[in-house]
C-alpha positions as CSV (number, residue, x, y, z in Angstrom):
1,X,12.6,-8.5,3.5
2,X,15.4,-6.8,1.4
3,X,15.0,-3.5,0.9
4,X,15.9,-3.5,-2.5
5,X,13.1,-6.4,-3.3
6,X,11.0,-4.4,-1.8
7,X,10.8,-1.5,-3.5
8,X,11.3,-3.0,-6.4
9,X,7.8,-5.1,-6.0
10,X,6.2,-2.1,-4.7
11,X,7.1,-0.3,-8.2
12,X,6.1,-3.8,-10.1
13,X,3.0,-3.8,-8.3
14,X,1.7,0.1,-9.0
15,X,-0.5,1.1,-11.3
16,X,0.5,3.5,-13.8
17,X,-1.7,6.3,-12.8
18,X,0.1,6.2,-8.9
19,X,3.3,7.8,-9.2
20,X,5.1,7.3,-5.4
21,X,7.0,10.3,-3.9
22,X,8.2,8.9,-1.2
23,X,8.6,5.7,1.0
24,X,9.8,6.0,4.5
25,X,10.4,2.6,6.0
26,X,10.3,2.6,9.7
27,X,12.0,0.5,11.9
28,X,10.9,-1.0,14.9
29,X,13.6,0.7,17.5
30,X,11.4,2.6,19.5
31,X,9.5,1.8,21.4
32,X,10.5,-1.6,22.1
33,X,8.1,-4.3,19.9
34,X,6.9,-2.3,17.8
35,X,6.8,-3.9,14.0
36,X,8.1,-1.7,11.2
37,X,5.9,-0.6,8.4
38,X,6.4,1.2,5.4
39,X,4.8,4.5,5.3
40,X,4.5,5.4,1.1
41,X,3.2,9.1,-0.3
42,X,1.8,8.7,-3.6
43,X,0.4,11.5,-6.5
44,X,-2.5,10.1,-8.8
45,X,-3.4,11.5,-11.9
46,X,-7.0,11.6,-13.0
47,X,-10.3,13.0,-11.9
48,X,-11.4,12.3,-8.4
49,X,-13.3,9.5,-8.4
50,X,-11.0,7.5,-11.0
51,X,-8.1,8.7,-8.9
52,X,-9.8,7.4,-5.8
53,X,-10.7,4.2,-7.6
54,X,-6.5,3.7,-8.4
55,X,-5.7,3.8,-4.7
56,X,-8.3,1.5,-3.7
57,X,-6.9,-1.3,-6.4
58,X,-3.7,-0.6,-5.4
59,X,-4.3,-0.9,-1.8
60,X,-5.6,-4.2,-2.8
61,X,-2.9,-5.2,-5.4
62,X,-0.7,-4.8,-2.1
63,X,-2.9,-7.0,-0.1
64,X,-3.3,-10.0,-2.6
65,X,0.5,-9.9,-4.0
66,X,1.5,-13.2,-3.6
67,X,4.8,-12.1,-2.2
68,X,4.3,-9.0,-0.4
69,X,0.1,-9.7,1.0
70,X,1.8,-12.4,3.0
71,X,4.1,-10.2,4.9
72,X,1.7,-7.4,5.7
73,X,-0.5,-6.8,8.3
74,X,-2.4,-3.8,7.1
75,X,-2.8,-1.8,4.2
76,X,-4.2,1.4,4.7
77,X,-5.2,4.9,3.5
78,X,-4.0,7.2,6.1
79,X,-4.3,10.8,4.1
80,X,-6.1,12.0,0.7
81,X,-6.1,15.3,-0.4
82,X,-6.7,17.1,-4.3
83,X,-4.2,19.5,-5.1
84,X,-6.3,22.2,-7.0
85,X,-3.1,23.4,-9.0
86,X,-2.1,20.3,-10.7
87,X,-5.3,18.2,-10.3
88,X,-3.7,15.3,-8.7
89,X,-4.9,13.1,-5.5
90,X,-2.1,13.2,-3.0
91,X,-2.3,10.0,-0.7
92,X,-0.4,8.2,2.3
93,X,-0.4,4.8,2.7
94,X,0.6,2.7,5.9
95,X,1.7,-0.4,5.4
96,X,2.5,-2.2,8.7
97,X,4.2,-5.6,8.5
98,X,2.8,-9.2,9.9
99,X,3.6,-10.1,13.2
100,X,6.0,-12.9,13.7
101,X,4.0,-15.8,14.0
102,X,0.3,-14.4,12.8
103,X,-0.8,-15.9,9.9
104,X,-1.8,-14.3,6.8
105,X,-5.2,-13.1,6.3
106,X,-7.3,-15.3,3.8
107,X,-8.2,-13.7,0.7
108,X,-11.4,-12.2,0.4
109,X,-13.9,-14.1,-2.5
110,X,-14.8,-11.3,-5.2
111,X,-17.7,-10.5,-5.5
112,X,-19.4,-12.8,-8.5
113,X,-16.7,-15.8,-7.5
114,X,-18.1,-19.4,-7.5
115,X,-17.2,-21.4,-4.3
C-alpha cells in the first residue's frame, strides 16, 4: 500500500482515547522473504481496564477495516505497560502484512449475531 494511505487510515481508524507515538514500518530486506509489518507505539488515556478495553477495539477496528483487515495478517499486542506518572497505558502493536496469495481471514460472527 501507499504509505501515505496508510497512515492516514490507521489515524481514521483510532479511537480517540489511543494517541500513536510512533509507527515504524519495516521492510522485508532482511532476511530474504520476510513480509513487512508495521510495528505502531501507542499512549491510552483512561483507567486501566477502559484503557485496556481501547486497545482491544482498536486491535479489532484494524482487523475488520474493510480496507486495511484485508491486507493484514496479524494484529497483535506485543507490549503493555502503565506509566505511574501520567496514568497512561503504553502499548506496541505488530501488525504483519498478508502473504501474497493467502486469503483473508473471515470475519468472526459477534457474539449475539443471527446466522
Amino acid at each position: 500500500p501507499v504509505v501515505s494511505d496508510l497512515l492516514q487510515r490507521l489515524g481514521e481508524t483510532r479511537p480517540k482515547n489511543i494517541a500513536l507515538d510512533f509507527i515504524d514500518i519495516r521492510a522485508p530486506e532482511i532476511p530474504p522473504g520476510t513480509l513487512p509489518s508495521i510495528l505502531l507505539k501507542a499512549s491510552v488515556r483512561g483507567a486501566s481496564e477502559m484503557a485496556a478495553s481501547e486497545v482491544a477495539a482498536y486491535q479489532e477496528i484494524l482487523k475488520d477495516d474493510p480496507v486495511l483487515g484485508p491486507k493484514f495478517d496479524t494484529v497483535e499486542v506485543t507490549s503493555s505497560t502503565r506509566d505511574v506518572t501520567n496514568g497512561r497505558l503504553h502499548v506496541e502493536i505488530l501488525i504483519k502484512f498478508r502473504p501474497p496469495g493467502k486469503p483473508a481471514a473471515k470475519p468472526a460472527a459477534k457474539a449475539g449475531a443471527k446466522a
